[in-house]
C-alpha positions as CSV (number, residue, x, y, z in Angstrom):
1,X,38.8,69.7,162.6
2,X,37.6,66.6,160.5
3,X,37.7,68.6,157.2
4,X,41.6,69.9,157.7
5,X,42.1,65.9,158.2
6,X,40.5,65.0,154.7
7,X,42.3,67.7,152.7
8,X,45.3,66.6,154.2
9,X,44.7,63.1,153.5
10,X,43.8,64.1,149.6
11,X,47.0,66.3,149.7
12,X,48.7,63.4,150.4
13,X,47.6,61.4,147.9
14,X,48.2,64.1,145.3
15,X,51.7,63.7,145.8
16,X,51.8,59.9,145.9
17,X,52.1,59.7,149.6
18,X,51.3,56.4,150.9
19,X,48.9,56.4,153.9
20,X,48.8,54.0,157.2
21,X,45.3,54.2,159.3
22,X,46.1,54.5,162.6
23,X,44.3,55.2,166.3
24,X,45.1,58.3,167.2
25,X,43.1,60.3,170.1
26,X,42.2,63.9,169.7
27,X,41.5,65.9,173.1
28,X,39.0,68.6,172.2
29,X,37.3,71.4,175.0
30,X,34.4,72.7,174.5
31,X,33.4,76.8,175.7
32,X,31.4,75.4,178.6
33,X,33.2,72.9,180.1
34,X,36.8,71.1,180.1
35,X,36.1,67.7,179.5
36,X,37.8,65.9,176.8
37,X,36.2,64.3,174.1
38,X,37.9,61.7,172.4
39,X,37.4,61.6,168.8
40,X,38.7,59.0,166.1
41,X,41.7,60.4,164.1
42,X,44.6,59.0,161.9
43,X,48.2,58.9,162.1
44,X,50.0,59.9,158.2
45,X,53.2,58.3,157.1
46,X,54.7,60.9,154.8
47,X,57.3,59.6,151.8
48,X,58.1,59.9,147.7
49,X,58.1,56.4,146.6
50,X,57.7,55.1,142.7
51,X,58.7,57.3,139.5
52,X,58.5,60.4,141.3
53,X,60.9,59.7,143.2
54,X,63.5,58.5,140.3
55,X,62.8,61.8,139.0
56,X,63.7,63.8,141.7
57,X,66.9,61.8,141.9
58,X,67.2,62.7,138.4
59,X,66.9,65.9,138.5
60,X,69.0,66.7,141.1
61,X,72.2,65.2,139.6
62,X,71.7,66.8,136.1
63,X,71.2,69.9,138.5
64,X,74.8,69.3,139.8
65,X,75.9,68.5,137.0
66,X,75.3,71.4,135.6
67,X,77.0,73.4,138.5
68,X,80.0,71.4,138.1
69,X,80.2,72.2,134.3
70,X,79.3,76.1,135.3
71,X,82.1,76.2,138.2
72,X,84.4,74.0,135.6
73,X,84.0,76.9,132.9
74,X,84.6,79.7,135.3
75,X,87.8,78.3,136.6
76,X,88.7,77.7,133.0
77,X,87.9,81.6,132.1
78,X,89.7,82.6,134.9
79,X,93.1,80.9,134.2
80,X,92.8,81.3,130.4
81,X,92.1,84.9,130.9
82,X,94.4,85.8,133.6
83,X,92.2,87.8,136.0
84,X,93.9,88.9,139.2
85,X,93.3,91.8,141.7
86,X,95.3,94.1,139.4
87,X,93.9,93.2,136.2
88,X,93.5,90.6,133.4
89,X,96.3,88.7,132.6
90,X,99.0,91.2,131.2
91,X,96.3,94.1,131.1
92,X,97.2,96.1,134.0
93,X,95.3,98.6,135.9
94,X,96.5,101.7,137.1
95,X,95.9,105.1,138.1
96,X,97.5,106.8,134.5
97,X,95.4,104.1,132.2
98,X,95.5,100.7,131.6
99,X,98.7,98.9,130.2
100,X,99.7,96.2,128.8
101,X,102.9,94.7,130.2
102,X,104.2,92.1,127.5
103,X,102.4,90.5,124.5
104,X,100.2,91.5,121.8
105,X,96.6,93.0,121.9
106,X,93.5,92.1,119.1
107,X,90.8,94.2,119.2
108,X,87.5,92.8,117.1
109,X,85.4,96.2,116.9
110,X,86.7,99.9,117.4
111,X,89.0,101.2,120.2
112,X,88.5,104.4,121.8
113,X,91.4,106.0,123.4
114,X,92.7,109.3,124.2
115,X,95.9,108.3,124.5
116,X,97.9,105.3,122.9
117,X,101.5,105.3,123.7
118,X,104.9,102.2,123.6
119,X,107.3,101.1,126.3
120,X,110.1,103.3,126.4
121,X,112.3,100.7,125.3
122,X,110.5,99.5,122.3
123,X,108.1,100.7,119.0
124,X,105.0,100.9,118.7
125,X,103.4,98.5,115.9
126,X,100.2,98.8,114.5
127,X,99.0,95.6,112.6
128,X,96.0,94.6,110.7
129,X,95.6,91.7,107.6
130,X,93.2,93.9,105.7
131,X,94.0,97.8,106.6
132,X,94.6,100.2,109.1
133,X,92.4,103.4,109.6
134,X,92.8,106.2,111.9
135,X,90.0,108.8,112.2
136,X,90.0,111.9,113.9
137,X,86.0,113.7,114.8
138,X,84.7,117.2,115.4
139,X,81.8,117.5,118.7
140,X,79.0,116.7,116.0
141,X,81.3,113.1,115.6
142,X,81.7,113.7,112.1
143,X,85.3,112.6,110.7
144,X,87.3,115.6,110.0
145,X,90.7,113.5,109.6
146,X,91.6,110.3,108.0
147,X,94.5,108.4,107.6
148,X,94.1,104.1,105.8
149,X,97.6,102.2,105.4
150,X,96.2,99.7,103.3
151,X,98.4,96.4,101.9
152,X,98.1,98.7,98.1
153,X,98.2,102.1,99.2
154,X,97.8,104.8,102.2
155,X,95.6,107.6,101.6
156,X,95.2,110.4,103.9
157,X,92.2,113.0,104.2
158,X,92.7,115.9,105.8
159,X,92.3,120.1,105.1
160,X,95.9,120.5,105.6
161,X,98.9,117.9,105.8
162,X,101.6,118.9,107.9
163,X,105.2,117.4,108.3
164,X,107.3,119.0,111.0
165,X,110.3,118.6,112.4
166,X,110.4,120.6,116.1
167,X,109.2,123.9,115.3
168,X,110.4,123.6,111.1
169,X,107.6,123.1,108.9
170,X,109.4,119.8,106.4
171,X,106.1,119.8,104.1
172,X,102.8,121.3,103.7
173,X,100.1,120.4,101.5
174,X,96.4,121.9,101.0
175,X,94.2,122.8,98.5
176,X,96.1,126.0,97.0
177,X,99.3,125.0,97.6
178,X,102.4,122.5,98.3
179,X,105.4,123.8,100.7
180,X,109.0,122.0,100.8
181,X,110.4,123.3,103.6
182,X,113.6,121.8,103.5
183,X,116.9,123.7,102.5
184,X,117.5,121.0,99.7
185,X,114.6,119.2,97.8
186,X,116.9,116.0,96.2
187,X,115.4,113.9,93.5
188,X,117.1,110.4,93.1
189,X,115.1,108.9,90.5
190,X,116.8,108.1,87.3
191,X,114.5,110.2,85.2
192,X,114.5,113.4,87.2
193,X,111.6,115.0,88.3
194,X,108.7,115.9,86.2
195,X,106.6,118.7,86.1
196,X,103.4,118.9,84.1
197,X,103.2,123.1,84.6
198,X,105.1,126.0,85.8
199,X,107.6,126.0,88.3
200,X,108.9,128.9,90.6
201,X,112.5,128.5,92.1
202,X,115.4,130.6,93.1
203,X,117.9,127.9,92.4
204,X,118.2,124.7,90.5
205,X,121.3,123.4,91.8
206,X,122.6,119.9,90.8
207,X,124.2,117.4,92.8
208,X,127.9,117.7,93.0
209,X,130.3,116.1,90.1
210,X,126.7,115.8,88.4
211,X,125.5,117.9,85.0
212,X,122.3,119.5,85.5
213,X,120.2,118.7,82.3
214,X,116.6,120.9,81.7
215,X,115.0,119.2,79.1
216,X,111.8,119.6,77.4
217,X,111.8,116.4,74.7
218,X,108.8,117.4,72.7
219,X,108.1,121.3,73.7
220,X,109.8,124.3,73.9
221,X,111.9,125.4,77.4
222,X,111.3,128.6,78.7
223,X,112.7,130.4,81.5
224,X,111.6,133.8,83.0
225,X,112.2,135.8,85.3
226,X,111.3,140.1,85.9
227,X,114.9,140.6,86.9
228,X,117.0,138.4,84.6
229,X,118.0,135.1,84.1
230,X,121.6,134.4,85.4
231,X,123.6,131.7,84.5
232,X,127.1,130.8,85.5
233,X,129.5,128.3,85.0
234,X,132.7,128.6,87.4
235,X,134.5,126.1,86.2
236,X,133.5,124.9,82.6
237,X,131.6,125.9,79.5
238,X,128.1,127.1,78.6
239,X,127.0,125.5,75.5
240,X,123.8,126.2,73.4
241,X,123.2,123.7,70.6
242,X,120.1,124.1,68.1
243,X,118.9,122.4,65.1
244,X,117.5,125.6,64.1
245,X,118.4,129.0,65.4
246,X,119.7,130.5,68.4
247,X,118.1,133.6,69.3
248,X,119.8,136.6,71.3
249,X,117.1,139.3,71.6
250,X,117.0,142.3,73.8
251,X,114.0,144.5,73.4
252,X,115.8,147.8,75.1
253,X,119.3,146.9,76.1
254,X,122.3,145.3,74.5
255,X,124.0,142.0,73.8
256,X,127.0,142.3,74.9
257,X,129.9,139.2,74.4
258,X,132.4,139.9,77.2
259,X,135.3,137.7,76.7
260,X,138.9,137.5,75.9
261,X,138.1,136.1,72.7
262,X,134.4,135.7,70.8
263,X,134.8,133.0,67.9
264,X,132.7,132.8,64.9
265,X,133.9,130.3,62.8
266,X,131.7,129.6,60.0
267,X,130.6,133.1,59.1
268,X,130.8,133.9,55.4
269,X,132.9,135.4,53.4
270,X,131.9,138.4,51.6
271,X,133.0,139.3,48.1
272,X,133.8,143.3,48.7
273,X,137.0,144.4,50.3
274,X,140.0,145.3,49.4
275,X,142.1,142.7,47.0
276,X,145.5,142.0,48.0
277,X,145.3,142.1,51.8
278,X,148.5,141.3,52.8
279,X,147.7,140.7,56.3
280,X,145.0,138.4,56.3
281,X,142.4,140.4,58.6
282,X,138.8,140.7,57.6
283,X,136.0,142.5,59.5
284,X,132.7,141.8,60.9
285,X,129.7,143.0,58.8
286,X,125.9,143.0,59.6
287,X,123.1,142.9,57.1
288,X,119.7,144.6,57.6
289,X,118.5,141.5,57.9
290,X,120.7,140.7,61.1
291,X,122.8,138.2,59.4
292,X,126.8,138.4,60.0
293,X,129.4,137.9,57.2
294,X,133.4,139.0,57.1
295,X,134.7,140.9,54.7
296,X,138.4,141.9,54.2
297,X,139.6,144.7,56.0
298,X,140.8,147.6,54.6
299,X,141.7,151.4,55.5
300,X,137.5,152.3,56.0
301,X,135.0,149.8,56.3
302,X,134.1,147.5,53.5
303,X,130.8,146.2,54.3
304,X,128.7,147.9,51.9
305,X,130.5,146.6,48.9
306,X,128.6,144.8,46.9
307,X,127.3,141.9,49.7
308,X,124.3,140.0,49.2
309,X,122.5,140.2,52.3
């Protein structure tokens, strides 16, 4: 037993333990007999004394200070945050989702939902100091559908675009065609609409107590249709003004002028026809070439009589 009392001595003294030789007596028994022996021992005074010890003092107060700055930060979190049993602050957790009862939401990286919905007694706003993008993805996550409101302009991609109203398609748009579906298409802008090529309507209708103008300012104006272009004024005038000519041509049918009275006011005069006419009436003469004159009127017709055509 005298070696466990030297280790324990250097042990000691290892840690700075300051030692006290003492008399101490030690009872040992031997296998054959019990008679005591007694043997010389010491008696250890155990203590941290010196620098050591202002360490250790030292290191446990930055150690609570610490946990007071740790506890003092949690608190904090908690009460800036709002955490309570049913959520955080005025994020709620229920059993349809999670929602937010008052206030605004910021959201640094991207939001997955499957559902995003308002109060019922307010809008749903969408804000952003750069832009605003909306993506829609296939299984393989690839974007399919896009849609960026940007502070310049909003850009949507997407195979088809589709405005609806209930069951009425509004406006559809893909790559073959565009479709108003609207029973009136109504263009406000001062210049009218413009169209670059072709366009296929039933009815070009303006708005009411306005003119309806078609106008081509550098180009010709052409309108076609298989069946026959109609036009109709109820209630005032057709007019047709040309710098050059005004064509009337019908391949296999007629021209007809059906009115109460067709006026041709500067026709000219021919130089046949009777002399003398009393009466003052002339008649109507065409030359081969298609061009109309008058020529005075007489008992048979007088167009052939000597008319420059």
């Amino acid at each position: 037993m005298g070696w466990m009392s030297d280790a324990l001595v250097t042990l000691c003294g290892w840690f700075g333990f300051s030692k006290q030789m003492v008399q101490e007596q030690y009872v040992t028994t031997t296998q054959d007999s019990n008679a005591a022996a007694p043997l010389s021992d010491s008696i250890y005074k155990i203590g941290i004394y010196g620098w050591r010890k202002r360490c250790l003092y030292l290191f446990v107060l930055l150690l609570i200070v610490i946990l007071t700055i740790n506890l003092a930060l949690a608190v904090w979190i908690l009460r800036v945050m709002w955490f309570n049993t049913e959520g955080m602050g005025h994020l709620k957790i229920t059993s349809d989702g999670v929602r937010l009862e008052d206030g605004e939401s910021e959201f640094l990286f991207p939001l997955y939902a499957q559902e995003i919905h308002s109060r019922e007694d307010s809008s749903l706003l969408v804000h952003s100091s750069e832009n605003v993008t909306l993506n829609a993805r296939n299984e393989k996550y690839q974007v399919t559908g896009s849609l960026s409101v940007g502070p310049d302009v909003a850009q949507g991609n997407a195979q088809n675009f589709i405005i609806s109203s209930n069951t009425k398609t509004l406006f559809s748009a893909d790559d073959k065609e565009v479709v108003v579906g609207t029973d009136k298409l109504r263009v406000t802008g001062p210049e009218g609409a413009l169209f670059e090529h072709s366009v296929e309507t039933p009815q070009l209708k303006a708005e009411a107590l306005k003119d309806l103008r078609l106008e081509s300012p550098t180009r010709f104006l052409a309108m076609e249709a298989p069946k026959g272009v109609f036009i109709k004024a109820l209630a005032g005038n057709i007019e047709a003004a040309s710098n050059m000519n005004v064509l009337l041509h019908s391949s296999e049918g007629l021209v007809i002028l059906d009115a109460e009275t067709v006026r041709l006011p500067s026709l000219p005069l021919g130089q046949g026809g009777v002399s003398g006419n009393a009466h003052g009436l002339y008649e109507v003469c065409v030359c081969p070439s298609g061009k109309l004159f008058l020529s005075k009127a007489g008992v048979t017709s007088t167009c052939s009589e000597s008319q420059e055509c």
